[in-house]
One Martini backbone bead per residue (centre of mass of N, CA, C, O) as a GRO file, in nm:
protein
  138
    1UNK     BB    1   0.059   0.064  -0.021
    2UNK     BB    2   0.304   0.255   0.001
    3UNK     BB    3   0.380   0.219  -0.311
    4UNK     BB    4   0.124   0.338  -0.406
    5UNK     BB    5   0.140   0.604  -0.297
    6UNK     BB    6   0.396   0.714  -0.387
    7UNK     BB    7   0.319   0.731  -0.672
    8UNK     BB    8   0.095   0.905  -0.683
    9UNK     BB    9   0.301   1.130  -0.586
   10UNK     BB   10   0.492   1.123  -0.842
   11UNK     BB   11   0.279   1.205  -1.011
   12UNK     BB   12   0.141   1.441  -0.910
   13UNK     BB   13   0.435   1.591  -0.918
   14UNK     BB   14   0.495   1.571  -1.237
   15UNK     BB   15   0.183   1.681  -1.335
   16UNK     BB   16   0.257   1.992  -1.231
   17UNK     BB   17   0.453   2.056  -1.403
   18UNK     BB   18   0.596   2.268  -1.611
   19UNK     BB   19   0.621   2.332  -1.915
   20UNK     BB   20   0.847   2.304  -2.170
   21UNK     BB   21   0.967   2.562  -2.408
   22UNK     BB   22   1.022   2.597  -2.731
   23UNK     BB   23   1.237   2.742  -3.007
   24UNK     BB   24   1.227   2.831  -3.325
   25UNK     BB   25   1.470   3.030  -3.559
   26UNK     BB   26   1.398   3.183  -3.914
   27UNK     BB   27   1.488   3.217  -4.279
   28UNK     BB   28   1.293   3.342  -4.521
   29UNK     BB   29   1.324   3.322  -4.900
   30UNK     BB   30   1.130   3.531  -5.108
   31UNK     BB   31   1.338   3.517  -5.334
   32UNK     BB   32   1.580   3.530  -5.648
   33UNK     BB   33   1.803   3.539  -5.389
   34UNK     BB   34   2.095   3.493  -5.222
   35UNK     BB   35   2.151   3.525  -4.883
   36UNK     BB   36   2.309   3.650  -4.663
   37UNK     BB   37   2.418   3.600  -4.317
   38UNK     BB   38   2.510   3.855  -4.039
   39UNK     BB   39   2.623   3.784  -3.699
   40UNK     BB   40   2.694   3.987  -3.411
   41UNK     BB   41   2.871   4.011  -3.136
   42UNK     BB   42   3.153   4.006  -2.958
   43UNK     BB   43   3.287   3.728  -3.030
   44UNK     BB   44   3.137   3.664  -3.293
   45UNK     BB   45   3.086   3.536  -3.649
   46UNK     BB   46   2.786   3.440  -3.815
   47UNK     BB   47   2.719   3.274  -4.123
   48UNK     BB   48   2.449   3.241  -4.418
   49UNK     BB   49   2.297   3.084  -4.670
   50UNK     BB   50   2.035   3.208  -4.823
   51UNK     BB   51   1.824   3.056  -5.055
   52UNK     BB   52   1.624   3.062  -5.231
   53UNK     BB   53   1.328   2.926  -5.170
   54UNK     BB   54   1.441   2.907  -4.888
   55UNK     BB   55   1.517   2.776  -4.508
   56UNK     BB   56   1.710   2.892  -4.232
   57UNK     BB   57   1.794   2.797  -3.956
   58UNK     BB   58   1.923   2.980  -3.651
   59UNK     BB   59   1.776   2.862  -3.428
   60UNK     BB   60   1.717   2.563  -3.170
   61UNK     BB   61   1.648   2.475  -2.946
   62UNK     BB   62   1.508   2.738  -2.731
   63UNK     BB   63   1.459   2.782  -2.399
   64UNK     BB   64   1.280   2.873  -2.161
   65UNK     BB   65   1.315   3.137  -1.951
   66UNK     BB   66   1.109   3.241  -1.772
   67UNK     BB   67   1.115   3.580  -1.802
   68UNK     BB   68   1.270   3.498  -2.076
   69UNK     BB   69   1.229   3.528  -2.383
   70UNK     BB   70   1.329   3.353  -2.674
   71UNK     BB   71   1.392   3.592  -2.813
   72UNK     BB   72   1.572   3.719  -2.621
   73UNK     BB   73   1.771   3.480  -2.618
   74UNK     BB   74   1.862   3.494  -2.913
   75UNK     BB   75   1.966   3.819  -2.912
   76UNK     BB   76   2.157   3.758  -2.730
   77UNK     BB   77   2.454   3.971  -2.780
   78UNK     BB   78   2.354   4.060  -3.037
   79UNK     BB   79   2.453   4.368  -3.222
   80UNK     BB   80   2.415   4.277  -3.547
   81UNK     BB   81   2.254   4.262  -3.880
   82UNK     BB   82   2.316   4.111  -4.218
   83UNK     BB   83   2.260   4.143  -4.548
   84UNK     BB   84   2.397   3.992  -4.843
   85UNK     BB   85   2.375   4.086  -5.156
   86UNK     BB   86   2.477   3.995  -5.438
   87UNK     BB   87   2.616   4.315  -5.522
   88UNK     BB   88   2.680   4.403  -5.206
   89UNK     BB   89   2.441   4.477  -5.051
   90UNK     BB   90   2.378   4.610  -4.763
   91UNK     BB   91   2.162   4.522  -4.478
   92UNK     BB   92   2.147   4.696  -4.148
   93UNK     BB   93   2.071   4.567  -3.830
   94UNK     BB   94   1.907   4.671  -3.530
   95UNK     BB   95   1.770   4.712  -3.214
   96UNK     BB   96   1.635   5.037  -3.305
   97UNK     BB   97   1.532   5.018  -3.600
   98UNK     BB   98   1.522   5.037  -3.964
   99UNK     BB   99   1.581   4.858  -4.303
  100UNK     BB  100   1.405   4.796  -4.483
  101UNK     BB  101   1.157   4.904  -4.751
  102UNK     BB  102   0.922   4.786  -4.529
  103UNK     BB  103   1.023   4.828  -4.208
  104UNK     BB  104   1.183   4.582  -4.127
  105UNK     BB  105   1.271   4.432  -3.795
  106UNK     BB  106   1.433   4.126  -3.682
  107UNK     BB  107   1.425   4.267  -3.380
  108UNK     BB  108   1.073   4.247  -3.430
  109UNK     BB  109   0.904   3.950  -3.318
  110UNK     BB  110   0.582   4.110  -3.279
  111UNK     BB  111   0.565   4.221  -3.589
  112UNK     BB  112   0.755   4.019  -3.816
  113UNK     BB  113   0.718   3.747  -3.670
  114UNK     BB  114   0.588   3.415  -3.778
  115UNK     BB  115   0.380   3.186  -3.580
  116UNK     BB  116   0.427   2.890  -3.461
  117UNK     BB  117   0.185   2.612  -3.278
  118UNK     BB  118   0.269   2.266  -3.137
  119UNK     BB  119   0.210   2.303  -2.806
  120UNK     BB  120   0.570   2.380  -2.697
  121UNK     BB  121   0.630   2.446  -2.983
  122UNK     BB  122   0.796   2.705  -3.178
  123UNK     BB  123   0.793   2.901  -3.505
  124UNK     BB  124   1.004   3.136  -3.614
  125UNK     BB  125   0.944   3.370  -3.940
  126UNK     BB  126   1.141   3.534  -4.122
  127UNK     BB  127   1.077   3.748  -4.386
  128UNK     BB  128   1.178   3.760  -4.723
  129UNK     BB  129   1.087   3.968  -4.986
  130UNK     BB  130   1.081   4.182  -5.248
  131UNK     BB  131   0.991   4.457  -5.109
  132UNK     BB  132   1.200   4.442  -4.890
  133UNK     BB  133   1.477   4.477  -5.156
  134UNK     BB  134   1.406   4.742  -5.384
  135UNK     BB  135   1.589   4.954  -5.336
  136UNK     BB  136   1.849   4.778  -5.282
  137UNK     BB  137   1.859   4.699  -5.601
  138UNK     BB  138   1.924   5.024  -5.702
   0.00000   0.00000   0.00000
């Protein structure tokens, strides 16, 4: 009888627990262009070319920490992205700007980036479009 009375203490205190969520974020290329993507942050800089019609993971199983959103969590460190397109044009974006010729910014995750959830799983999706960058191609 003891050891029934532990297991469903063990499972109500199992199934108490919050649950815990994933987020994983993207860039959709949905021009022409195979666009170059790079990130600097005080120790590191990374790029990555995402090619025409294709979507490139930037980071994957992002665990929310209580207080920090994914987003936050994201974005720590980051001090600026970059975008260079074929000719060498270049799009820098800031934490506090806008970069885009639609007035986007990479780092405005409420305002521009598409969030898909299944269960606890979340997945955020910035969009380039062709109205996106056609300033800067011209």
């Amino acid at each position: 009888m003891k050891q029934v009375y532990n297991f469903l203490v063990c499972v109500a205190v199992l199934s108490s627990c919050d649950a815990v969520t994933y987020s994983t974020f993207e860039i959709s290329n949905q021009t022409d262009l195979n666009i170059k993507v790079i990130s600097y942050t005080s120790d590191t800089i990374d790029s990555y070319i995402v090619k025409s019609q294709e979507t490139h993971i930037l980071a994957n199983d992002i665990k929310d920490r209580g207080s920090n959103s994914p987003a936050q969590i994201f974005f720590e460190g980051v001090d600026s992205i970059c975008m260079v397109l074929p000719q060498k044009q270049v799009i820098r974006f800031y934490p506090d700007s806008t970069s885009l010729s639609s007035g986007k910014n990479i780092y405005n995750i409420n305002k521009y980036w598409q969030e898909s959830n299944k269960k606890n799983d979340y997945v955020f999706t910035f969009v380039v479009a062709e109205e996106d960058i056609i300033d800067v191609q011209d």
